[in-house]
N, CA, C and O atoms as CSV, one atom per row, in Angstrom:
chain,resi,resn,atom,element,x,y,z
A,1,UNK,N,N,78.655,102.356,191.305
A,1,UNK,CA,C,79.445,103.518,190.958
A,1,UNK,C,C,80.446,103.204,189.860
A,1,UNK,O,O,80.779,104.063,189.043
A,2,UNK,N,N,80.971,101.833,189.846
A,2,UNK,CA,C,81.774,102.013,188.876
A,2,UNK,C,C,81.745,101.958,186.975
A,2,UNK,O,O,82.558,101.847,186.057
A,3,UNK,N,N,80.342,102.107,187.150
A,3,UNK,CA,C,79.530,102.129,185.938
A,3,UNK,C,C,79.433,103.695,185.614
A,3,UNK,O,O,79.102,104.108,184.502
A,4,UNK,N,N,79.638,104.226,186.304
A,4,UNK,CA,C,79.333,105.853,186.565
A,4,UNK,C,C,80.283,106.940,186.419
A,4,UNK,O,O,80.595,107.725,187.314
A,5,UNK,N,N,80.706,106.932,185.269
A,5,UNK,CA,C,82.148,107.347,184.795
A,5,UNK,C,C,81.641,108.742,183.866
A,5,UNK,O,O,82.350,109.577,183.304
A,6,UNK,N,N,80.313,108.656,183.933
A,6,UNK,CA,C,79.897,109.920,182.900
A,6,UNK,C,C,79.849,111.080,183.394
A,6,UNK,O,O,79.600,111.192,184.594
A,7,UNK,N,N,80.082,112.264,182.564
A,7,UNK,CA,C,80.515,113.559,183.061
A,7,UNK,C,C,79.261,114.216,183.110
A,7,UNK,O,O,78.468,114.566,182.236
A,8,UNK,N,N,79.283,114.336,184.896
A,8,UNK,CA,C,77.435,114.677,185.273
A,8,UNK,C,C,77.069,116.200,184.866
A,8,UNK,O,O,77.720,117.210,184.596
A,9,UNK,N,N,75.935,115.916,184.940
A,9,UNK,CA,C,74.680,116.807,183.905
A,9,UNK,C,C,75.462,118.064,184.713
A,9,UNK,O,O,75.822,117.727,185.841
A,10,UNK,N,N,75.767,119.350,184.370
A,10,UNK,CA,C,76.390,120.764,184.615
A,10,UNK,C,C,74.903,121.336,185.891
A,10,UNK,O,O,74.917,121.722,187.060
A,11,UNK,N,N,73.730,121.095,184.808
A,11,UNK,CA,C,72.907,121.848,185.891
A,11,UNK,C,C,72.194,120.965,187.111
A,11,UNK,O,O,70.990,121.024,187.358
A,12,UNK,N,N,73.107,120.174,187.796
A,12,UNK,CA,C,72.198,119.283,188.775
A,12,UNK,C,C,73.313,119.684,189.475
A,12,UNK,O,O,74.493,119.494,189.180
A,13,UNK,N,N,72.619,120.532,190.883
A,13,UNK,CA,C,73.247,120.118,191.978
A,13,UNK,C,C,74.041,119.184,192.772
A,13,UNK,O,O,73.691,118.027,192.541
A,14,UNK,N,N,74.806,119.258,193.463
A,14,UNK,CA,C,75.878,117.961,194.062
A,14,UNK,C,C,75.990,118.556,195.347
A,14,UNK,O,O,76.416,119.693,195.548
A,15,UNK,N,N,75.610,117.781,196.185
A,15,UNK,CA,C,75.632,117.370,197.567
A,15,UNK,C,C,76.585,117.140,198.062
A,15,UNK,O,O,77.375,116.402,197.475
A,16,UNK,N,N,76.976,117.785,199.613
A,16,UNK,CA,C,78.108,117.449,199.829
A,16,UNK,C,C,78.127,115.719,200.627
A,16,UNK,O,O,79.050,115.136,201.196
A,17,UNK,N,N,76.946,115.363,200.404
A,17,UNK,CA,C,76.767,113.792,201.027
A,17,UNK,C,C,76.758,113.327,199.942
A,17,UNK,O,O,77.473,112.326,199.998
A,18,UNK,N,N,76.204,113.501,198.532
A,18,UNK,CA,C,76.169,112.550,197.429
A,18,UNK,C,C,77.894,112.515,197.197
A,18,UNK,O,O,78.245,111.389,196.846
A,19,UNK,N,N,79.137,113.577,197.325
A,19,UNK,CA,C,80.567,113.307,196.962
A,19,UNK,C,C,80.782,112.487,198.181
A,19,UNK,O,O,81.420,111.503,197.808
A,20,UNK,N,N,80.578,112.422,199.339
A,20,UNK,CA,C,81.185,111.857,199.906
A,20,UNK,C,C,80.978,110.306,200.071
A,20,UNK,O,O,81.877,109.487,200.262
A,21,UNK,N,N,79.787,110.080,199.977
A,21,UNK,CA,C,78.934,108.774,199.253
A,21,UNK,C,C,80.033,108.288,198.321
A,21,UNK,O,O,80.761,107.354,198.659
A,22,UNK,N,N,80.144,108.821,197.318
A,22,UNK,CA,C,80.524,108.194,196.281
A,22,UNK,C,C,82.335,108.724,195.871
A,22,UNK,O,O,82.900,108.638,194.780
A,23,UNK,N,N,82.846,109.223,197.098
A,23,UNK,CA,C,84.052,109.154,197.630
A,23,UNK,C,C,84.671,107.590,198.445
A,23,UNK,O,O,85.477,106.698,198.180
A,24,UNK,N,N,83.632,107.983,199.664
A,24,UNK,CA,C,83.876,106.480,200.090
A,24,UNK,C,C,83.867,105.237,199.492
A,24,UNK,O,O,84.632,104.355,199.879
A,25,UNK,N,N,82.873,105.026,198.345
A,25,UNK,CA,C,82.550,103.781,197.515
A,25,UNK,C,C,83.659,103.436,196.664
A,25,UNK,O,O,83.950,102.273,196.386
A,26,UNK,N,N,84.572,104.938,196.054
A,26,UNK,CA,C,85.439,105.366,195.049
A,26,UNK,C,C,86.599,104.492,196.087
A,26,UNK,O,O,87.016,103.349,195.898
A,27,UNK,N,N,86.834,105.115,196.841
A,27,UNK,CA,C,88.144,104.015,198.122
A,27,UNK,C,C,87.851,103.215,198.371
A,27,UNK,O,O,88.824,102.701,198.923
A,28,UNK,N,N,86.704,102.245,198.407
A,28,UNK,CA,C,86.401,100.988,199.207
A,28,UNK,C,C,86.653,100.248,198.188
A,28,UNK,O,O,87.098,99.194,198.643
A,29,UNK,N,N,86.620,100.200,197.016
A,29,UNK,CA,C,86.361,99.317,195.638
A,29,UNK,C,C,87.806,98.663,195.585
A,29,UNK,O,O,88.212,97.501,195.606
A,30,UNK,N,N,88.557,100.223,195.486
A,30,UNK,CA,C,90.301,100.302,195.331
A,30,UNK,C,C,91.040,99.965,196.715
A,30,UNK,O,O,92.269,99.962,196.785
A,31,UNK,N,N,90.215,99.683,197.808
A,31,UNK,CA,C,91.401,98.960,199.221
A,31,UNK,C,C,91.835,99.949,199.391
A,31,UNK,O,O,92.892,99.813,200.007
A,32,UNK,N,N,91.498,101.506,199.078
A,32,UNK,CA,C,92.530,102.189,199.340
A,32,UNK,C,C,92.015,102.988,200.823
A,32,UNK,O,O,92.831,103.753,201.337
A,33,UNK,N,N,90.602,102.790,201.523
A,33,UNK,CA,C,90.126,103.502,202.470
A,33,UNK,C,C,91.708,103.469,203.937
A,33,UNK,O,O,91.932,104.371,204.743
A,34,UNK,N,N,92.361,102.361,203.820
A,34,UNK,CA,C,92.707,101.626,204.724
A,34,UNK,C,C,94.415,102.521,204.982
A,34,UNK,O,O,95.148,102.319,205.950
A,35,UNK,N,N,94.715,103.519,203.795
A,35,UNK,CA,C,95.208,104.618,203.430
A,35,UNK,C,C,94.372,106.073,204.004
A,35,UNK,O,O,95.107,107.014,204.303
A,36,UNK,N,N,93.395,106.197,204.103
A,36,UNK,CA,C,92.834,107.431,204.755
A,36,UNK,C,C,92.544,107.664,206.159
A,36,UNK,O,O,91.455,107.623,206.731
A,37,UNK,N,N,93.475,107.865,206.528
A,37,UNK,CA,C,93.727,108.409,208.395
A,37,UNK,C,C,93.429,109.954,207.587
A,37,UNK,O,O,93.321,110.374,206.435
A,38,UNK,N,N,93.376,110.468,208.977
A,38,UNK,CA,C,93.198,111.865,209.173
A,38,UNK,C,C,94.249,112.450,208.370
A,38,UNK,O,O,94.165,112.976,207.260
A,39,UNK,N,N,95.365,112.252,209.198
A,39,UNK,CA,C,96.697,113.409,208.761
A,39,UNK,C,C,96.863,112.718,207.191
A,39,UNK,O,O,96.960,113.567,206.306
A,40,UNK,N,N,96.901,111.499,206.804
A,40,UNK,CA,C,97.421,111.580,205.314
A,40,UNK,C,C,96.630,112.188,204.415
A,40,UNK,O,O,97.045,112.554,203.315
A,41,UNK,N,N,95.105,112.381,204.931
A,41,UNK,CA,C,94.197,113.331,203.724
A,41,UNK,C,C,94.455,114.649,204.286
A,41,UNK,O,O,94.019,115.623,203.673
A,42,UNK,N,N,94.977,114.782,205.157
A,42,UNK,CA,C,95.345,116.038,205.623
A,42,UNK,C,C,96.636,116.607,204.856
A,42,UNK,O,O,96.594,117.743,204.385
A,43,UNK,N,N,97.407,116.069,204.774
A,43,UNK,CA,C,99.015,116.071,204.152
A,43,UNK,C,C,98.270,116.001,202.039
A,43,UNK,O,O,99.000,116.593,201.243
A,44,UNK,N,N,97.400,115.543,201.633
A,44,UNK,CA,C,97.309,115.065,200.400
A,44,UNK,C,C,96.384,116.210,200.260
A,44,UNK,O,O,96.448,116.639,199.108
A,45,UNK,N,N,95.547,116.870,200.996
A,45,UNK,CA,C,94.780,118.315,200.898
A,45,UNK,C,C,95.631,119.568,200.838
A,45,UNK,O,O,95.383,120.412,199.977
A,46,UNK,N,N,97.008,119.805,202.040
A,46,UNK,CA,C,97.997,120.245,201.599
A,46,UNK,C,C,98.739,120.421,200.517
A,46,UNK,O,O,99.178,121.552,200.315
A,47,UNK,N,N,99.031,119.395,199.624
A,47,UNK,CA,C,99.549,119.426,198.851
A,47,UNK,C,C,98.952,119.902,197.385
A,47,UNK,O,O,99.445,120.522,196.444
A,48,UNK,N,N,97.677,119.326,197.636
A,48,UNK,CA,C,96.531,120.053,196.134
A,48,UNK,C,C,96.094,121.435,196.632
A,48,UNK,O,O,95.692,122.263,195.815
A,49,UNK,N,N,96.152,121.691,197.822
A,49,UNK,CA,C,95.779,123.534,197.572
A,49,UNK,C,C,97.298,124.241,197.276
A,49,UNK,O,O,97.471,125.356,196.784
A,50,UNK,N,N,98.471,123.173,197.760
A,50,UNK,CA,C,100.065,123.780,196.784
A,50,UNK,C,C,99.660,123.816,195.511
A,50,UNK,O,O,100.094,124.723,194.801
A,51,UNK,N,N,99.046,123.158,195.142
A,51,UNK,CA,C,98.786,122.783,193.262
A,51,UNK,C,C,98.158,124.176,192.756
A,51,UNK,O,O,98.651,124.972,191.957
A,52,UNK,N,N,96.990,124.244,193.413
A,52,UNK,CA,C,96.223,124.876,193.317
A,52,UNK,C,C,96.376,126.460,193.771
A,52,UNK,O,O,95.384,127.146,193.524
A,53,UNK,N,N,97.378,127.060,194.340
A,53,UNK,CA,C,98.101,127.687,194.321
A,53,UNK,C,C,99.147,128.330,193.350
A,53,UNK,O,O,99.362,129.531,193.191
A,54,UNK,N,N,99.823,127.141,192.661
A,54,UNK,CA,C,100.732,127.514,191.594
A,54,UNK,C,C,99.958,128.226,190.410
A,54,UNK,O,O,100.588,129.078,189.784
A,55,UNK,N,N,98.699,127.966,190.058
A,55,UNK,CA,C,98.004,128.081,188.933
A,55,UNK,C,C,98.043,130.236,188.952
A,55,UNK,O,O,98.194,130.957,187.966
A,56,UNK,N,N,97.875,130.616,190.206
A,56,UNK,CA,C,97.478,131.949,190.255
A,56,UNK,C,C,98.948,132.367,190.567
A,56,UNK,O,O,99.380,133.454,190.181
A,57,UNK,N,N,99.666,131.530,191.235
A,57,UNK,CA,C,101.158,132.449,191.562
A,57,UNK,C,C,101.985,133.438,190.764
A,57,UNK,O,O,102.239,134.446,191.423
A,58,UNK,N,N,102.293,133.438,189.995
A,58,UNK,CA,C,102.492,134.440,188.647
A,58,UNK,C,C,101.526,135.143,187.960
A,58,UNK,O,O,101.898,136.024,187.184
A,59,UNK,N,N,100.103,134.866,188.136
A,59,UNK,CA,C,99.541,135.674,187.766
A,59,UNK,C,C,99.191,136.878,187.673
A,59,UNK,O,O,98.688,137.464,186.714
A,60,UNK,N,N,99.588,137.418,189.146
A,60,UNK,CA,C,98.881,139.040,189.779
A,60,UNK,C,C,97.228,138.801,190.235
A,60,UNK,O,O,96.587,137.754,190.324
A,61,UNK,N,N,96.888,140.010,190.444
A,61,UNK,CA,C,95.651,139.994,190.086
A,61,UNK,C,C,94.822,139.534,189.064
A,61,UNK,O,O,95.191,139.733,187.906
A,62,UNK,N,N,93.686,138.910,189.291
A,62,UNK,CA,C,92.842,138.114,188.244
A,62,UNK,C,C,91.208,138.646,187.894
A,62,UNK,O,O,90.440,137.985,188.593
A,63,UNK,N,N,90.739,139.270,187.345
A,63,UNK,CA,C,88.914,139.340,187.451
A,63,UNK,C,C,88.658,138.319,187.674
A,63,UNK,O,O,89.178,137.228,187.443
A,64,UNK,N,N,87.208,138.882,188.493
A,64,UNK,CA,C,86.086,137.969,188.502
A,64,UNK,C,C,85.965,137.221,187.114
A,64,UNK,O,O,86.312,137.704,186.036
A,65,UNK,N,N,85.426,135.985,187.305
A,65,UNK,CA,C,84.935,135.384,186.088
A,65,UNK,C,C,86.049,134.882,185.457
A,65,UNK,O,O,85.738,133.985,184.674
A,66,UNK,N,N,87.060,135.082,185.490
A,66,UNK,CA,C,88.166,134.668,184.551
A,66,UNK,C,C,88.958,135.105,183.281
A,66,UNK,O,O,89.948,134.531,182.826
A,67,UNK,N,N,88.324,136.271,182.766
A,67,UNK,CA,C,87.651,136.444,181.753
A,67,UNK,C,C,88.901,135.932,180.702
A,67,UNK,O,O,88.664,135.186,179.752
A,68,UNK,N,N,90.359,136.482,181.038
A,68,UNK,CA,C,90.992,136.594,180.142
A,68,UNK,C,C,91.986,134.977,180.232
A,68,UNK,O,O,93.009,134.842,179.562
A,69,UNK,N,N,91.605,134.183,180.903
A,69,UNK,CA,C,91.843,132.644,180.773
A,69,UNK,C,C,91.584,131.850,179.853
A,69,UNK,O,O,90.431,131.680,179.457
A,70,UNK,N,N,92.356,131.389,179.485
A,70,UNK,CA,C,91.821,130.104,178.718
A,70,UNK,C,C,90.904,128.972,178.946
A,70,UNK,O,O,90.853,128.690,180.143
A,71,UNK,N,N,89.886,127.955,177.920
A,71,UNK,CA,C,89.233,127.126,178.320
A,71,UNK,C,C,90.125,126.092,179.316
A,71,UNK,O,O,89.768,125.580,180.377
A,72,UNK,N,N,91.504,125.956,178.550
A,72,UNK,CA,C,92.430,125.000,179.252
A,72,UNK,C,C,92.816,125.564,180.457
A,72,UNK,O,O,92.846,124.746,181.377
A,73,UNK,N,N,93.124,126.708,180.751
A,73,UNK,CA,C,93.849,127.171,182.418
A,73,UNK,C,C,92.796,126.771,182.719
A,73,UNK,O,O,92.981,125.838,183.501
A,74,UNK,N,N,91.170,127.018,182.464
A,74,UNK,CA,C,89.904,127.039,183.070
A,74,UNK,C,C,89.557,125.779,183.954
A,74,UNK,O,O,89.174,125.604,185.110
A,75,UNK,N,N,89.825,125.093,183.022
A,75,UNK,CA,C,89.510,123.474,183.089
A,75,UNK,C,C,91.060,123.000,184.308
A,75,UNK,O,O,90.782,122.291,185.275
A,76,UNK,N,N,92.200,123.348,184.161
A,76,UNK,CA,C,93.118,123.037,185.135
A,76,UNK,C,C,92.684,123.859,186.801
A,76,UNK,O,O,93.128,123.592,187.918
A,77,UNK,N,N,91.706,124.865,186.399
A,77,UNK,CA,C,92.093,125.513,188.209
A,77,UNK,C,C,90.658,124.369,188.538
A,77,UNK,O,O,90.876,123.505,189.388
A,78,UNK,N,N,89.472,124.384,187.978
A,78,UNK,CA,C,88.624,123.157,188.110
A,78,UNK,C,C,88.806,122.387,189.017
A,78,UNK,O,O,88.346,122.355,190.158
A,79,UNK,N,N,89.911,121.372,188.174
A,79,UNK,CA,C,90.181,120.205,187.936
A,79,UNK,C,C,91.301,119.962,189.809
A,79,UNK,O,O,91.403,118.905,190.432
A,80,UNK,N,N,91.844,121.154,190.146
A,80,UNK,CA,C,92.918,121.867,191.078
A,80,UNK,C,C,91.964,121.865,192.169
A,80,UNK,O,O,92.120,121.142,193.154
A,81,UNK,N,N,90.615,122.945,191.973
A,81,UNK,CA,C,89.460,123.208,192.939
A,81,UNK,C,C,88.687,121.687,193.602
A,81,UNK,O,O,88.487,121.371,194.775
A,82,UNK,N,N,88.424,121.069,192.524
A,82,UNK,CA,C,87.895,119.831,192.653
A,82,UNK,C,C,88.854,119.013,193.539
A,82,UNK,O,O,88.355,118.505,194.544
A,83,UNK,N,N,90.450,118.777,193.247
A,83,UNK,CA,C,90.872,118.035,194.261
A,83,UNK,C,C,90.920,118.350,195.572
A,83,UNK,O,O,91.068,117.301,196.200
A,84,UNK,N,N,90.860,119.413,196.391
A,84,UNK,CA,C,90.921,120.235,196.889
A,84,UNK,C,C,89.533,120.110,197.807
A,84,UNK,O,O,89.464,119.960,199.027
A,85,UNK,N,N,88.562,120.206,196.935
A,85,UNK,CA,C,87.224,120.167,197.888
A,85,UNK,C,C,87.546,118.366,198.194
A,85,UNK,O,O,87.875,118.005,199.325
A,86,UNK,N,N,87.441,117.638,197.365
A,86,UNK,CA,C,87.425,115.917,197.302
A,86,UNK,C,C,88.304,115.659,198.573
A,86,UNK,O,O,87.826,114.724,199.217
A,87,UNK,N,N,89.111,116.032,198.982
A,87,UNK,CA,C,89.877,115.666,200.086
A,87,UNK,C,C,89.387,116.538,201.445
A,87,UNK,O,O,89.231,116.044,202.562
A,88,UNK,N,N,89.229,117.623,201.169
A,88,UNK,CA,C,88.199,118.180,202.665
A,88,UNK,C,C,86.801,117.215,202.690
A,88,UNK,O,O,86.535,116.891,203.847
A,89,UNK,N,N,86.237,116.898,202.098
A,89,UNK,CA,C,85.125,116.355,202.483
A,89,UNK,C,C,85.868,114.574,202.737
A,89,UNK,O,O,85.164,113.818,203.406
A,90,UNK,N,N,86.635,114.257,202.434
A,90,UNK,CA,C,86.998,113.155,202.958
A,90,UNK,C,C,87.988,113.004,204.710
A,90,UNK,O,O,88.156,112.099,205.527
A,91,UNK,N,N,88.413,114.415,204.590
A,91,UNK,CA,C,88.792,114.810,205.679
A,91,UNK,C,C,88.027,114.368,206.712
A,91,UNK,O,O,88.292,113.453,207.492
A,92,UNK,N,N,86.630,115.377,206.663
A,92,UNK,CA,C,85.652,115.393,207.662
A,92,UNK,C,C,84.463,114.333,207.834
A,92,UNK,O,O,83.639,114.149,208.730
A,93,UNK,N,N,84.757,113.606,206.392
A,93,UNK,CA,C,83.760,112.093,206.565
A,93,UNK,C,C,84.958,111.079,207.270
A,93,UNK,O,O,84.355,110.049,207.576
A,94,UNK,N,N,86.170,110.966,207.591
A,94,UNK,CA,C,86.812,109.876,208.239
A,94,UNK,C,C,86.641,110.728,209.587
A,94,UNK,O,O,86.599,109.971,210.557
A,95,UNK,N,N,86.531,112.064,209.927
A,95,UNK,CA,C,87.009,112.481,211.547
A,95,UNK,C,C,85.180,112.137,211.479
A,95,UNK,O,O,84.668,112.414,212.563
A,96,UNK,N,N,84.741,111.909,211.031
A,96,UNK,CA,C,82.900,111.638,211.703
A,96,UNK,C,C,82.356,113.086,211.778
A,96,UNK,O,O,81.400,113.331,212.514
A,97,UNK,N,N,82.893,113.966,211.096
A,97,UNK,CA,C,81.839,115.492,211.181
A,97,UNK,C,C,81.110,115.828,209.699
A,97,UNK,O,O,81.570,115.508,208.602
A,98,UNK,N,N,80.175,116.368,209.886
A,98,UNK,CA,C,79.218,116.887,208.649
A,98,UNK,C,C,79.593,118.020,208.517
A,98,UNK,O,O,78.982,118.938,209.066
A,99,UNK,N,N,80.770,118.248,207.700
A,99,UNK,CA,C,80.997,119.354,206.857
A,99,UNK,C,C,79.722,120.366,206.290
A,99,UNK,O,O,80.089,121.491,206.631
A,100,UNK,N,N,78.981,120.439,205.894
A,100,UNK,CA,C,77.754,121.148,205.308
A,100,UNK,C,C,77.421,121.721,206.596
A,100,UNK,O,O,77.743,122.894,206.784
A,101,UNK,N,N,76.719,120.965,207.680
A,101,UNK,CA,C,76.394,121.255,208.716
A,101,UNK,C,C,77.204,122.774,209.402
A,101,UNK,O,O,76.816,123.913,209.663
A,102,UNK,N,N,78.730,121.902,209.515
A,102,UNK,CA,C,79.693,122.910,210.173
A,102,UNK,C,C,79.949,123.928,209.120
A,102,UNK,O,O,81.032,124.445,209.393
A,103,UNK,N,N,79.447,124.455,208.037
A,103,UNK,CA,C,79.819,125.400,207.146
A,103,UNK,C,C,78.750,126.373,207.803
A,103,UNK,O,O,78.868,127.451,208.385
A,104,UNK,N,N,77.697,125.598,207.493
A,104,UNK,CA,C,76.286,126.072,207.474
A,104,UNK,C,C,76.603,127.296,209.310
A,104,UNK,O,O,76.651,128.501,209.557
A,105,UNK,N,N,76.723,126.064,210.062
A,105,UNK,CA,C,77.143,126.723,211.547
A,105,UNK,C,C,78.085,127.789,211.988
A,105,UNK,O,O,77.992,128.470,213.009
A,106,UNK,N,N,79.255,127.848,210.817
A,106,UNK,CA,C,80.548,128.818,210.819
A,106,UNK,C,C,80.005,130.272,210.235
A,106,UNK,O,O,80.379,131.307,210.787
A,107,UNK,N,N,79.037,130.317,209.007
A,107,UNK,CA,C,78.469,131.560,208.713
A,107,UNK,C,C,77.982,132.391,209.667
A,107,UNK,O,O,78.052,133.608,209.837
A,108,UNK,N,N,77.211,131.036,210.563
A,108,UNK,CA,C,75.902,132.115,211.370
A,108,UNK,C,C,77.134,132.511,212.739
A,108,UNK,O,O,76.961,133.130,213.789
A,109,UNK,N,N,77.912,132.096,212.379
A,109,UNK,CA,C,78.776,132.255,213.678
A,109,UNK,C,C,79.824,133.665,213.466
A,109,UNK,O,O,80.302,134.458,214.277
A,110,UNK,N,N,79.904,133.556,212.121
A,110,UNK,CA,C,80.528,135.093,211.048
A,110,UNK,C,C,79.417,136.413,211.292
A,110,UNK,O,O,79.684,137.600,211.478
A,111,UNK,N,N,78.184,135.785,211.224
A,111,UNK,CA,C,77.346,136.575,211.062
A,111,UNK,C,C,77.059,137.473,212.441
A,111,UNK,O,O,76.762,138.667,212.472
A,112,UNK,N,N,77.233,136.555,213.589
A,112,UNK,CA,C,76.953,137.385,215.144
A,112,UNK,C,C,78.457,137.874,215.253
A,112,UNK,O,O,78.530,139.040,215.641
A,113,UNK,N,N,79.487,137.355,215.041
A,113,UNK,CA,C,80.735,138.078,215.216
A,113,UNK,C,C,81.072,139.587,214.013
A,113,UNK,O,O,81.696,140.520,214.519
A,114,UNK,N,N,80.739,139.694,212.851
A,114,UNK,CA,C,80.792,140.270,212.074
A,114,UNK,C,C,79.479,141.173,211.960
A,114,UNK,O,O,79.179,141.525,210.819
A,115,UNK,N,N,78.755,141.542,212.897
A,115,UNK,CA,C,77.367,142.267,212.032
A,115,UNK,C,C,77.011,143.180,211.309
A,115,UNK,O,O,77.972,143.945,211.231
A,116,UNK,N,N,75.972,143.649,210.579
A,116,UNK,CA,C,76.392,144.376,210.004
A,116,UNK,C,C,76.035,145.842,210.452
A,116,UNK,O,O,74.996,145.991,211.095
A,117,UNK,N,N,76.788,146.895,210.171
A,117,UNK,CA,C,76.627,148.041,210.968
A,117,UNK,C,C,75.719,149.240,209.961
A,117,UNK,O,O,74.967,150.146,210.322
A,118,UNK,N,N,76.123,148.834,208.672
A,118,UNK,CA,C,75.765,149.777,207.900
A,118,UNK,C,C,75.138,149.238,206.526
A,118,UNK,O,O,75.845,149.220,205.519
A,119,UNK,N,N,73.640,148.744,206.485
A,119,UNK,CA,C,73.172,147.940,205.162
A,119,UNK,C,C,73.982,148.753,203.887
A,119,UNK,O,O,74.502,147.942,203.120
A,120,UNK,N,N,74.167,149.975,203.558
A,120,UNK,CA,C,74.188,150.322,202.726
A,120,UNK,C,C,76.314,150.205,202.511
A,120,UNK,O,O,76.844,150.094,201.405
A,121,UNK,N,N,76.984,150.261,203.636
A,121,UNK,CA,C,78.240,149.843,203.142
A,121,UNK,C,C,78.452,148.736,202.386
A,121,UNK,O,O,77.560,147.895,202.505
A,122,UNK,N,N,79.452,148.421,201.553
A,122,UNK,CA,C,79.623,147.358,200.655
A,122,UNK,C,C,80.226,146.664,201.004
A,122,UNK,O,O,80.944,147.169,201.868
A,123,UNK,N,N,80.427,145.673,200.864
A,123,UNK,CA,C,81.655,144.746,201.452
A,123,UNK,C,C,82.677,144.929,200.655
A,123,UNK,O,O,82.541,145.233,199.470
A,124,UNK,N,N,84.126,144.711,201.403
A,124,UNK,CA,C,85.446,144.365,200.611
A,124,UNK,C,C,85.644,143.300,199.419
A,124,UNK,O,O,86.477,143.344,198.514
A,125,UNK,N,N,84.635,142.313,199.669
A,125,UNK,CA,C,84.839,141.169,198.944
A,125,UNK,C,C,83.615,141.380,197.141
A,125,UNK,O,O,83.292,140.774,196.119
A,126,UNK,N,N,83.421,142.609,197.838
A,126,UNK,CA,C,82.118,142.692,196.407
A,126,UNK,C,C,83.190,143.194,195.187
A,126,UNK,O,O,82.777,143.385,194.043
């Protein structure tokens, strides 16, 4: 991995086992695994969705897509999003759970609690 510094191909999929793979490898190299208990990636996930937060706080409302952002805000909420996921999946690779799995399991669990009543209503979120 540490040869592997290049900014991966846009259209290849990423796994939430290939980040965490190469999350863990990313801390083991640097001594720093020995730093990741639960609550401190818990407390350091806290703090990047604060980050990640500030970016929209003044904003108001935003469109879809972004439209009227800059490449640079673009690249900062990214860069915000990315830390953000990087520490949930390190979250749930030190507590021993498969995140993907439990996503995958929380939908279908949305899906019998939430059903749908009316195909043709729209959702709020459309």
């Amino acid at each position: 991995m540490e040869n592997s510094y290049e900014i991966p191909n846009k259209s290849k999929d990423v796994s939430l086992k290939e980040l965490r793979d190469r999350l863990a490898e990313f801390a083991e190299l640097r001594g720093w695994e020995k730093y990741h208990s639960p609550r401190n990636l818990l407390l350091a996930l806290v703090g990047e969705v604060g980050e990640l937060s500030e970016i929209f706080q003044w904003k108001g409302e935003v469109a879809k897509g972004l439209p009227n952002w800059t490449a640079d805000d673009k690249e900062h909420l990214e860069e915000e999003l990315s830390d953000v996921l990087l520490y949930l999946v390190q979250l749930a690779d030190v507590c021993g759970l498969d995140l993907g799995q439990a996503a995958l399991t929380k939908i279908i669990k949305n899906a019998r609690k939430y059903p749908i009543v009316n195909q043709k209503t729209k959702s709020t979120y459309n």
